[in-house]
N, C-alpha and C positions, 0 to 999 in steps of 0.2 A: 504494500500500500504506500501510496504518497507519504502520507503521515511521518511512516515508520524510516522511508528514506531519507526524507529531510531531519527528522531527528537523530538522524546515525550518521549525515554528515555535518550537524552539529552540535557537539557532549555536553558544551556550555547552555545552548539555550535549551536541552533538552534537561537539564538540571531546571529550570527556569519555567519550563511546562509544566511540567509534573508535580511539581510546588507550586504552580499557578492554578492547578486540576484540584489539588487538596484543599488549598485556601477558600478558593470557590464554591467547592462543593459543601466545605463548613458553610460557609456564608450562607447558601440557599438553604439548607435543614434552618438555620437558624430564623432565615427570611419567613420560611412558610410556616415554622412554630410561631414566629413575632404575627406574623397575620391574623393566623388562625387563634392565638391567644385575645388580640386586641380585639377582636372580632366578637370572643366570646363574650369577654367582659363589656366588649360597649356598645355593639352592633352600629359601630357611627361611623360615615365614609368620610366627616371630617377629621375623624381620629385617626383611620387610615393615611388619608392624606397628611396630616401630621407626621406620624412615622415614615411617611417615605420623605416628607422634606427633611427628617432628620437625617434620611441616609447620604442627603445631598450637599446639606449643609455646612459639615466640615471643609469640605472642599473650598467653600467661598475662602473659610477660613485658610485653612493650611496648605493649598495644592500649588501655590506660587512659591511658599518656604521649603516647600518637599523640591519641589524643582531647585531652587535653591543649591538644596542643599546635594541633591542626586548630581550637578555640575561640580562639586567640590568634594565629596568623598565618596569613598570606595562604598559603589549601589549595593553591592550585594550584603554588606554589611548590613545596610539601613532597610533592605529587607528580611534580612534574618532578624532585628529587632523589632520592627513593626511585626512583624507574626507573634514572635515569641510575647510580648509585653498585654498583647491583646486576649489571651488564652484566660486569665484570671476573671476579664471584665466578659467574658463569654457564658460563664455561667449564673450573672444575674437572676438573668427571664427567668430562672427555677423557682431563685427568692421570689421575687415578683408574684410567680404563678402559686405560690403556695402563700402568700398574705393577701395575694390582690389591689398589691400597690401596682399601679402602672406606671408610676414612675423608674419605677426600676427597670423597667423594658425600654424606655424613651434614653433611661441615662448609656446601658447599656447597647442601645444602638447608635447614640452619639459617639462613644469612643473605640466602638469597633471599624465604625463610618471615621472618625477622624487615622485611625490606621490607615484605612484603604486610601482615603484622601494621598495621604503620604506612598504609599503603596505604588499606584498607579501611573503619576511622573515619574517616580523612580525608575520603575519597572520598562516604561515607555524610555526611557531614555538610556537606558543599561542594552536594549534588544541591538539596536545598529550599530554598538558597539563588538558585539561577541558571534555577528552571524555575518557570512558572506555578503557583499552587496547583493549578488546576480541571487541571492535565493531571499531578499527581502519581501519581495511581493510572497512568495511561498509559504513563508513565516507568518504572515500577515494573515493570511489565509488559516495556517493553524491559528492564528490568536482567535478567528472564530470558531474554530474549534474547540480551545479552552471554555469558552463561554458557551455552545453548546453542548460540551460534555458537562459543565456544573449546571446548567438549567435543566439535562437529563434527568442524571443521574440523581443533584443534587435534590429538585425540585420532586420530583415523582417518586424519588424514591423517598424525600422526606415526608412528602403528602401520605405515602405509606405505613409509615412508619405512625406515623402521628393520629392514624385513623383506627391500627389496630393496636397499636400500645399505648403509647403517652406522649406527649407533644412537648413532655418537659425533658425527654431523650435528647432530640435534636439539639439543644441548647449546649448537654454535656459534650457531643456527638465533634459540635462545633469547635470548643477548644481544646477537645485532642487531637484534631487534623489540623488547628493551627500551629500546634506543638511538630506535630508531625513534617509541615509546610517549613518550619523553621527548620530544624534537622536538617531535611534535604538543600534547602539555600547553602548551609551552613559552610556545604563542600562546594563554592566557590568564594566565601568571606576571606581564605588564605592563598589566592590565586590573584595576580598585577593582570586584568581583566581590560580594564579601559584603556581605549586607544587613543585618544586624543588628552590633551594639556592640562591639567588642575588649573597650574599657574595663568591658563591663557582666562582661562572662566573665571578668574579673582579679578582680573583687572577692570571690568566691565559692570560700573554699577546697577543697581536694582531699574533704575528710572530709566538708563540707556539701552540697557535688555530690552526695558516695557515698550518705548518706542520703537526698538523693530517693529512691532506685529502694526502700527500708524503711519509709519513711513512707507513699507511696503505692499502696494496693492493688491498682490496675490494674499498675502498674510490677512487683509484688512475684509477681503469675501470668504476667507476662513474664522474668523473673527464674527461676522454677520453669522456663519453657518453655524454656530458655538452657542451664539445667543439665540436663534429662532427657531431652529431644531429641535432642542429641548422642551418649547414652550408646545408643541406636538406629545413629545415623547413622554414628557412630566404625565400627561394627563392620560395618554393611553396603558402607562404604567399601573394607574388604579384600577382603569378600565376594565383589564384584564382580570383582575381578583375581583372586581364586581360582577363581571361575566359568569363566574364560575359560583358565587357566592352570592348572588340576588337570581340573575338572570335566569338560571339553571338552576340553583338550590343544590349546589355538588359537595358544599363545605371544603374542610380542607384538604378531602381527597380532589375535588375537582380544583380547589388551587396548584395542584400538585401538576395533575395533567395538563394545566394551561400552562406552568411554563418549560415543563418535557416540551412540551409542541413547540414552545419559542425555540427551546433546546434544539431541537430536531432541525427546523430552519435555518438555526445558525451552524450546524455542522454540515447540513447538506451546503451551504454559502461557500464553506469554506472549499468546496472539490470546484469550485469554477475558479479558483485562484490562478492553476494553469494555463487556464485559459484567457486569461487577462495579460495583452501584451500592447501596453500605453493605452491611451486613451484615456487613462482612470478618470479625470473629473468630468465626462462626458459620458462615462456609464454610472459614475456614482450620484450624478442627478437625477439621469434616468432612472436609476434603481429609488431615487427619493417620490418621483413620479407613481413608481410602481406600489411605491408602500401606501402613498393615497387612494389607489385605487382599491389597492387589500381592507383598508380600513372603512371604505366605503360600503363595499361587498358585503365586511363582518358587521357591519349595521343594520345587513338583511337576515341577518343570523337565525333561522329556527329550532335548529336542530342542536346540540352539543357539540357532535362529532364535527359538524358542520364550523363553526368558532374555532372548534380547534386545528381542522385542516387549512382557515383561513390565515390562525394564527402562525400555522406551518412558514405558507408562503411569504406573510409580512416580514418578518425575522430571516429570512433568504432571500429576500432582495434589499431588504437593512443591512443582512449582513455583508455582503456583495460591496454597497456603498460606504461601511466601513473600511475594508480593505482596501479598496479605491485612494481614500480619502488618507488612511493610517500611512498607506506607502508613499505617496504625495507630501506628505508633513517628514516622515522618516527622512527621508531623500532631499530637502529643501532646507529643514533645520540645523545651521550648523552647529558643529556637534560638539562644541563646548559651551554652546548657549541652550542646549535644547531640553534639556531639563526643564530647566527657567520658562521658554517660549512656553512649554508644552504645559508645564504646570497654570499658568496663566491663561491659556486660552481653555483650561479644563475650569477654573475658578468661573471665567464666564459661563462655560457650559453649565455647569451644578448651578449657576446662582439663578440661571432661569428656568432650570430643572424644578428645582423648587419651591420658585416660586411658582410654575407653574401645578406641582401638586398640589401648594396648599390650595392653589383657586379648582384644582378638578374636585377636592372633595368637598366643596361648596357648588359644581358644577352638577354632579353627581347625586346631590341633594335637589337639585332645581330639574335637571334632567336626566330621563332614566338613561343606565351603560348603554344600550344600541344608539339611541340620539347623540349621545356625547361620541361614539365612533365613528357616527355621519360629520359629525364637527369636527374631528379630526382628520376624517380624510380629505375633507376641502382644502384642510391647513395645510395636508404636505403638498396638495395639486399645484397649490398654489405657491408655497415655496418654493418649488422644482423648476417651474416659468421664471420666479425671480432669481433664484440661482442662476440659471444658466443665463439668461442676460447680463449678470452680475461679472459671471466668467469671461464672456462673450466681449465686456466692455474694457478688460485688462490686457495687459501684454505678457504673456508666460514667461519669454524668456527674459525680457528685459526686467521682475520684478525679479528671479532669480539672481540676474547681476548686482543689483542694486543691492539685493540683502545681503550679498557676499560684498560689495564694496563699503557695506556699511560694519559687518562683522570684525575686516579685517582694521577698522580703524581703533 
């Protein structure tokens, strides 16, 4: 299999997967216990929306210091301790579930969510460092794989879990695969990994960083796609757990199966990765196109099976315009600023992430999940039109020069 190829010819980033497969997989048991718990206790979709803004919210906070910080020391470090540090605050939800304080589920996904914050520029910015250029799109392509094998495995099989034993398992479940996820990092924290300069990323302050991404106007419709994206994806994110848990009445076995299904689309995404050779931000519009019309369609929803084959397809051409978009920033970012870059235009992302949750579960309350799926598929139609004029209006190569004549100053 592709997969298995590309991870065997490279031992670093396959270190990197498979700690990335663990960590995730905690996270979703944890996600679908955190749901199905707040669920139980409050049956409120603005309490939901709550919890998912928490999941997004550190990010505002810390994904520009994590960037920060991934341009200045050794990544793998700093993700062997983001795993390892987070493992104690994992088993909250238990407390939580056994007094019925919900605060302890809220505090305990804020600093699991402030981990990943740090987590994710790090990790995004460690990959172009330890893998061949020529196999970076291929990579890319497995990073939707990571994300479909944890919304498999992690999601369905946690909905499982939680339906025929206890919901307070997953929570344990979760910080022994973060214990676990740290371990494996562990065997590259003793290894001189990073290819490019320490010293060249100190010289360049916080402020000079931030203006790359306003100077340059490739950066500046990536910037646009960071903050308007979200404000889609914020709210289809609830959608989805309300599909399964109003719509349907599945509880949290059928939270389980919705996001296997997302799972499934993001792994089946990742096998067109091959098949991707240039073009990226002209099929990853198009793929943004396509996710409108998915979300449109799942507004027709009758059936379960139905939602969730739609949900199949959405998440496979999401995932597609990931990879598109991931290899595009990889390849453009230089690579002693790109921590930095990347954490920053992630701080936008998350901040309209959630604030778009908190308005879906007030959305949510005013209109039922199929109506709110019609409203979201207009959103992306119509982003996809503006995207691609946005692209249309810049110079490719000439904003690449620019950010390299501005890097090297």
């Amino acid at each position: 299999m592709l997969v298995f190829q590309i991870l065997k010819k490279e031992p670093n980033y396959q270190i990197v997967f498979w700690s990335s497969v663990l960590n995730g997989i905690g996270g979703r048991f944890a996600q679908v216990g955190s749901f199905a718990l707040l669920y139980l206790l409050t049956e409120s979709g603005i309490a939901l929306g709550i919890l998912m803004a928490l999941l997004v919210l550190p990010t505002i906070l810390f994904a520009p210091i994590s960037g920060y910080l991934a341009d200045r020391f050794h990544q793998a470090k700093l993700l062997f301790w983001t795993d390892l540090l987070r493992a104690p605050f994992a088993l909250l939800p238990i407390l939580g579930a056994m007094t019925e304080q919900l605060w302890l589920l809220y505090l305990s996904t804020f600093i699991i969510a402030s981990g990943q914050a740090v987590y994710r520029p790090v990790r995004f910015s460690l990959i172009p460092d330890i893998v061949e250029k020529k196999n970076l799109v291929s990579v890319n392509g497995l990073e939707q794989n990571v994300v479909g094998i944890t919304l498999v495995f992690g999601s369905l099989l946690g909905g499982v879990i939680a339906f025929l034993a206890d919901m307070k398992i997953l929570f344990f479940l979760h910080a022994v695969f973060l214990i676990s996820a740290a371990i494996l990092i562990s065997r590259l924290t003793r290894s001189n990994i990073t290819k490019h300069s320490k010293k060249e990323a100190k010289e360049a302050s916080w402020r000079e960083n931030g203006f790359l991404i306003v100077k340059v106007a490739l950066l500046r419709v990536f910037l646009m796609i960071m903050l308007l994206m979200p404000l889609a994806n914020g709210v289809d994110n609830v959608i989805f757990n309300l599909i399964a848990l109003e719509v349907f009445d599945k509880g949290e076995l059928g939270v389980g199966f919705i996001y296997a299904s997302l799972g499934i689309g993001f792994v089946l995404s990742s096998t067109m990765a091959k098949w991707i050779r240039g073009k990226y931000i002209a099929i990853g519009v198009f793929m943004i196109l396509l996710e409108g019309v998915g979300h449109l369609l799942l507004s027709q929803s009758f059936f379960f099976a139905q939602a969730l084959a739609l949900a199949i397809c959405i998440t496979f051409v999401g995932g597609i315009s990931d990879i598109c978009f991931d290899t595009v920033l990889m390849k453009i970012l230089p690579a002693s600023k790109r921590g930095f870059l990347f954490g920053t235009l992630s701080m936008f992302q998350n901040s309209s992430m959630g604030i778009a949750m908190i308005g879906a579960g007030f959305l949510t309350e005013w209109l039922p999940p199929l109506q709110s799926s019609l409203l979201v598929g207009i959103t992306y139609v119509f982003f996809a039109f503006f995207f691609m004029l946005a692209f249309k209006s810049i110079h490719f190569r000439a904003s690449i020069q620019k950010l390299k004549r501005l890097n090297s100053r």
